[in-house]
Structures are given as C-alpha cells and as structure tokens.
DONUTOR-500881 format. One line per 4 residues: number of its first residue (from 1); their letters; for each residue x, y, z of N, C-alpha, C, O, CB. Coordinates in Angstrom, 2 decimals. Glycine has a CB too. Example, Ala and Ser with C-alpha at 12.3 -4.5 7.8 and 13.67 -1.06 7.14 Angstrom:
<atoms>
1> as> 13.19,-5.69,7.80,12.30,-4.50,7.80,13.20,-3.30,7.80,14.24,-3.32,8.46,11.31,-4.47,9.05 | 12.85,-2.25,7.08,13.67,-1.06,7.14,12.90,0.03,7.87,13.41,1.14,8.04,14.08,-0.60,5.72 $
</atoms>
This chain:
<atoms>
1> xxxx> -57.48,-75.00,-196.35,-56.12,-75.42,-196.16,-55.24,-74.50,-197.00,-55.15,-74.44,-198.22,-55.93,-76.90,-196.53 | -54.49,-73.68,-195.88,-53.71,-72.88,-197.15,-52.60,-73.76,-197.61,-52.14,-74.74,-197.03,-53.00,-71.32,-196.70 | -52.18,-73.12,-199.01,-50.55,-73.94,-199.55,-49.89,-72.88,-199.20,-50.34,-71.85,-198.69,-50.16,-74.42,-201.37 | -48.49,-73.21,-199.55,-47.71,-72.45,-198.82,-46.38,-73.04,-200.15,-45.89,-74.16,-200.34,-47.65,-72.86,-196.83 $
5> xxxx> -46.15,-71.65,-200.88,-45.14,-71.66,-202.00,-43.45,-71.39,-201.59,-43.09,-70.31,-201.12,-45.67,-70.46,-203.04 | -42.66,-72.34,-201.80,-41.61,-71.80,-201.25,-40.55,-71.38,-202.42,-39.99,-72.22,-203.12,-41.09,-72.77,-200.23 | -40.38,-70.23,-202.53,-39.68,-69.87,-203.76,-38.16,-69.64,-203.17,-37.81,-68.83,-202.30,-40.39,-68.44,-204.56 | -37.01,-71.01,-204.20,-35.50,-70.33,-203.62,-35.34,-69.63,-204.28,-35.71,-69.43,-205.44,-34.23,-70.95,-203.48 $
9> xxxx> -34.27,-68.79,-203.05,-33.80,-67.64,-203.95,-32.56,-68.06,-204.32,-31.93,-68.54,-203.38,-33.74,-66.21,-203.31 | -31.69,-68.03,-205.94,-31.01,-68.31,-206.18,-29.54,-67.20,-205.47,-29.55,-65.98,-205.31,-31.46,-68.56,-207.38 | -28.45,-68.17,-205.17,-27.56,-67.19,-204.22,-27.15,-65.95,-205.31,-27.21,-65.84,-206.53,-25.96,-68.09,-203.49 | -26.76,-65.22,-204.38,-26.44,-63.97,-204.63,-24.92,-64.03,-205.25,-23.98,-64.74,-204.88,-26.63,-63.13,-203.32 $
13> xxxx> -24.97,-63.22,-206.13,-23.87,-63.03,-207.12,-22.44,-62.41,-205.31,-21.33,-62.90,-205.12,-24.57,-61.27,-208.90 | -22.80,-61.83,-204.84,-21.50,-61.29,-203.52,-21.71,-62.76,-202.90,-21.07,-62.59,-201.86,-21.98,-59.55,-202.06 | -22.07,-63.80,-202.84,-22.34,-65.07,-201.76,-20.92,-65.25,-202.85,-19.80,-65.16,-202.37,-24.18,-66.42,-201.64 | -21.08,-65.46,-204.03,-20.42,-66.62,-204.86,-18.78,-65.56,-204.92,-17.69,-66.12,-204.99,-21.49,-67.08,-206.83 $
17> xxxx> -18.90,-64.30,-204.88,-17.29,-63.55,-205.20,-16.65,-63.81,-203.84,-15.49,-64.20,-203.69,-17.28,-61.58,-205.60 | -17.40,-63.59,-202.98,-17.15,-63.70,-201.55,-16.25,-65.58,-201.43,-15.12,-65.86,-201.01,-19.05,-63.49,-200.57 | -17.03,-66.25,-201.84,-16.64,-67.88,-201.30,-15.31,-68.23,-202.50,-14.51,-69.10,-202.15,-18.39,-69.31,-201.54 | -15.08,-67.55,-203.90,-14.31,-66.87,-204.52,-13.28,-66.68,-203.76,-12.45,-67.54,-203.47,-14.78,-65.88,-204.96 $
21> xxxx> -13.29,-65.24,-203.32,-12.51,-64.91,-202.83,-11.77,-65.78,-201.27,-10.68,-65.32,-200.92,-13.02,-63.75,-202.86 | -12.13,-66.51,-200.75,-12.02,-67.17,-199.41,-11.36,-68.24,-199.59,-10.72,-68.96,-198.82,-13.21,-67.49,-198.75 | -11.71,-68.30,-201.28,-10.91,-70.49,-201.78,-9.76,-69.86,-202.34,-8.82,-70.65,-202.23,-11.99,-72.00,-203.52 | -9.24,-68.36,-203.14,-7.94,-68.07,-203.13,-7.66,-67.17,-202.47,-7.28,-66.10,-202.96,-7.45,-67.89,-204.12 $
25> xxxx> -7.82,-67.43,-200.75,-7.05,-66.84,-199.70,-6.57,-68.40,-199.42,-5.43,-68.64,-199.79,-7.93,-65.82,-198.40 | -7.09,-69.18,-198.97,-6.99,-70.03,-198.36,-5.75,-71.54,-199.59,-4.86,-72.39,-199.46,-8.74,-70.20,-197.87 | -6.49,-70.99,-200.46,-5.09,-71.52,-201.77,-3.92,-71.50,-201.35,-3.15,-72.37,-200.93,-4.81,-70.57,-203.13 | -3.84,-69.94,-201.56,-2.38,-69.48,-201.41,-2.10,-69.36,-199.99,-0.88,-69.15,-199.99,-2.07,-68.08,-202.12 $
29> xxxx> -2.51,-69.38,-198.70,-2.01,-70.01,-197.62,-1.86,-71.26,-197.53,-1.07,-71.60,-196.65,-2.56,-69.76,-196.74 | -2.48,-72.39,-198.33,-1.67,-73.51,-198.18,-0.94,-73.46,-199.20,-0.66,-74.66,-199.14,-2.26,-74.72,-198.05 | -0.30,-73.06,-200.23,0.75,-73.20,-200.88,1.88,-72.04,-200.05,3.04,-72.09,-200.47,0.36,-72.97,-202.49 | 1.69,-71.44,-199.38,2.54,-71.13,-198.18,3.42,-71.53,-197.49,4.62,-71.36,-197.29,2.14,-71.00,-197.51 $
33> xxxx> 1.92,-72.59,-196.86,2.69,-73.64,-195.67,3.35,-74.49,-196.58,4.51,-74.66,-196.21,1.62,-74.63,-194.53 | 3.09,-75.02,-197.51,3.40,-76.20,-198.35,5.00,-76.12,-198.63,5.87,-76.95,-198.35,2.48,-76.18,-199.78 | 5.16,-74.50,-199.46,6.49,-74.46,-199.41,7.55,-74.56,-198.13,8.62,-75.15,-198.28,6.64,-73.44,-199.97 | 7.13,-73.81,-196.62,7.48,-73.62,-195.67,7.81,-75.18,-195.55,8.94,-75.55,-195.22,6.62,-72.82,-194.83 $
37> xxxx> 6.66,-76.20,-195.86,6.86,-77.14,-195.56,8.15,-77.55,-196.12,9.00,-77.96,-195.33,5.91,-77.74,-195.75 | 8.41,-77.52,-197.34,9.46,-78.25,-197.97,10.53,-77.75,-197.69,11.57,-78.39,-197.89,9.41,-78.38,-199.25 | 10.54,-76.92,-197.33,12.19,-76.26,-196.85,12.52,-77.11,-195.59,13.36,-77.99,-195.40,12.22,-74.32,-196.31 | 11.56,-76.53,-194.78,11.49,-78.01,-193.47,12.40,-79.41,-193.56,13.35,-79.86,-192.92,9.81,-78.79,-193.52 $
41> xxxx> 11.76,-79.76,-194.50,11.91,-81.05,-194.52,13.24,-81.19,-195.80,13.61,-82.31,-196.17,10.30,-81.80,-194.83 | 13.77,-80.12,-196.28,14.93,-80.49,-197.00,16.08,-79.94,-196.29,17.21,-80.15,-196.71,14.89,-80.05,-198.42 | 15.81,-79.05,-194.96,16.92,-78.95,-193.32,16.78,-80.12,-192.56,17.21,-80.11,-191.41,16.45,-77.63,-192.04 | 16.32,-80.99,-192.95,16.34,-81.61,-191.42,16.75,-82.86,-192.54,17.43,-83.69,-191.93,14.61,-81.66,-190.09 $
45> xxxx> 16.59,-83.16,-193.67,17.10,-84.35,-194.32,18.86,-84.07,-194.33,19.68,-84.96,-194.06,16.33,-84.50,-195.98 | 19.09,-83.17,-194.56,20.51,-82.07,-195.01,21.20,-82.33,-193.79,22.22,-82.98,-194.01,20.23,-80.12,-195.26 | 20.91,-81.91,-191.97,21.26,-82.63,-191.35,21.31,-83.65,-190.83,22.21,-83.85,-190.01,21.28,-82.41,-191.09 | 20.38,-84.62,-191.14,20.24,-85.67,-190.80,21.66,-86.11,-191.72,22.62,-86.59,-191.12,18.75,-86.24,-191.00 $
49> xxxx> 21.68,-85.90,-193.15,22.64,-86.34,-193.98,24.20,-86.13,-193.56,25.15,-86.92,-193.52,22.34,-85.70,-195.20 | 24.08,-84.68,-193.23,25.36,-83.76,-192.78,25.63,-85.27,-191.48,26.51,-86.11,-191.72,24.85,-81.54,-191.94 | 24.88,-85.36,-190.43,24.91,-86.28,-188.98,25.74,-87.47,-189.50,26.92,-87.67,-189.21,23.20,-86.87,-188.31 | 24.77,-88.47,-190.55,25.74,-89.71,-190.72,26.44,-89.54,-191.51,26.45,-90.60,-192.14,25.33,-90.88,-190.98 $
53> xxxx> 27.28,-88.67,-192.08,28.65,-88.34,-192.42,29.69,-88.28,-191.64,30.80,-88.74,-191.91,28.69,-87.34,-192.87 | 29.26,-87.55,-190.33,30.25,-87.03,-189.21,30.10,-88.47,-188.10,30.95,-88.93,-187.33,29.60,-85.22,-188.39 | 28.68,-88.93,-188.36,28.80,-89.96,-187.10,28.28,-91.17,-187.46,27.25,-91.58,-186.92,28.04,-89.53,-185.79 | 29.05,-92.01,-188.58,28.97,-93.27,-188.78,28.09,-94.37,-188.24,27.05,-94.89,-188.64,29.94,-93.53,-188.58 $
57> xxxx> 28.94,-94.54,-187.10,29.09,-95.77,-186.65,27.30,-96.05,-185.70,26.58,-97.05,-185.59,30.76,-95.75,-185.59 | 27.15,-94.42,-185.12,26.16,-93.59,-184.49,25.33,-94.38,-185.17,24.90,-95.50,-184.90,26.10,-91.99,-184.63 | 25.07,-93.42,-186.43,23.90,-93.61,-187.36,23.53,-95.44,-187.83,22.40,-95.93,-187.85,24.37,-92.62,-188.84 | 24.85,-96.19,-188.17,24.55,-97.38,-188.33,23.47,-98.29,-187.20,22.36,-98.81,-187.37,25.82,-97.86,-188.44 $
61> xxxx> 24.44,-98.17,-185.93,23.94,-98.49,-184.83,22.21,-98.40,-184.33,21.46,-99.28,-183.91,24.74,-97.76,-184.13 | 22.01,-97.11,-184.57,20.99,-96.63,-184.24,19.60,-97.00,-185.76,18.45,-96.59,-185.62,21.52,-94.99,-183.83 | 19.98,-97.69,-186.87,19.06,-98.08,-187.96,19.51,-99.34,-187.37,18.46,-99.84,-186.95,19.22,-97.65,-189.67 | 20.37,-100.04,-187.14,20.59,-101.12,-186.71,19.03,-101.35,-185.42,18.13,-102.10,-185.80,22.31,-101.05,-186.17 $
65> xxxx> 18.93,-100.85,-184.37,18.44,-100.77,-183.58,16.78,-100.51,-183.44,16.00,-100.89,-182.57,19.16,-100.13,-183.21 | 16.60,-99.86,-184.43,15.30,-99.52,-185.23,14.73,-100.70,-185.67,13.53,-100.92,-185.51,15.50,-98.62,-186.46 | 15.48,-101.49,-186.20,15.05,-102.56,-187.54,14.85,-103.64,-186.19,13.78,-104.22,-186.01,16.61,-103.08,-189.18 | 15.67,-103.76,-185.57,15.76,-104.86,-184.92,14.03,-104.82,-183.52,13.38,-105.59,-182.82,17.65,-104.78,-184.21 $
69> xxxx> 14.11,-103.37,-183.88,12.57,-103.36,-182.57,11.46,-103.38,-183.51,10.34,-103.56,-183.04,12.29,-101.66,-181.35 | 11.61,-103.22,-184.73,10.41,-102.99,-185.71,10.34,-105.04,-185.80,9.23,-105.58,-185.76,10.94,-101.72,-187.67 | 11.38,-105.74,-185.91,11.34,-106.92,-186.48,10.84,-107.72,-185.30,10.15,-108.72,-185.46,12.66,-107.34,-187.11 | 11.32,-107.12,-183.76,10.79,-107.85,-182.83,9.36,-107.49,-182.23,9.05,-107.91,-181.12,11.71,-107.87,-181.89 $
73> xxxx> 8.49,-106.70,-182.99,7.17,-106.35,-182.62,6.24,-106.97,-183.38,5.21,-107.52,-183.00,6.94,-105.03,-182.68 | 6.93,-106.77,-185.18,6.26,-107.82,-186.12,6.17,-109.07,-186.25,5.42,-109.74,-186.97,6.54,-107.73,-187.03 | 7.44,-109.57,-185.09,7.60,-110.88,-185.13,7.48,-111.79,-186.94,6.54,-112.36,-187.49,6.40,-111.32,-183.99 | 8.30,-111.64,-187.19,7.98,-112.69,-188.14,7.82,-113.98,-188.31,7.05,-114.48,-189.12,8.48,-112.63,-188.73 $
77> x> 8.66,-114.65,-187.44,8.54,-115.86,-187.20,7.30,-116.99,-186.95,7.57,-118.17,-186.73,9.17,-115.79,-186.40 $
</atoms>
C-alpha cells in the first residue's frame, strides 16, 4: 500500500504582492465611487431643497400624500 505525502506549498511571496496590489486598486476605486457618490447625493438634496423653496405648496402636498399612502398600507388602526 503506497502512502502518498502531500506537502503544501506555502503561497508564493508574487500570490501575496499581487492580491496586495488588487485590495489597493479596488480601495481606491471604491473610495472613488464613494466620493462620486456623495456629490450625487448632495445635488439632488440641493435641488430637492432649491424645489421646496420655489414650490411650497407642491412639496407640502406631495409629503402630505406620501404619509397618507404609507399610513393607509400600515394601517394602523
């Protein structure tokens, strides 16, 4: 009966610079998007803000309208 030795080979020093290198590519593309993100989302708050300035009654109406379909789905009663 032969045995049969299985020797690991410990990874290779280029496996580990390599996966290194791939976690700060991939870092700094999501701190990329991340910022991209926040700009995003501080234009569209800015008009949204700029909107119910100029259109009151609009904007009331329409949270008015929101609340009232969110309250009639949750039913509270």
């Amino acid at each position: 009966m032969p045995t049969s030795t299985s020797a690991k080979t410990p990874a290779s020093p280029t496996a580990d610079s390599m996966s290194e290198k791939v976690m700060q590519s991939l870092s700094s593309e999501c701190g990329e998007v991340c910022g991209d993100f926040q700009v995003m989302a501080e234009d569209v708050s800015s008009s949204v803000a700029d909107y119910c300035r100029k259109q009151p009654l609009v904007a009331g109406l329409a949270v008015f309208a929101i609340g009232f379909y969110v309250g009639w789905k949750v039913k509270p009663w």
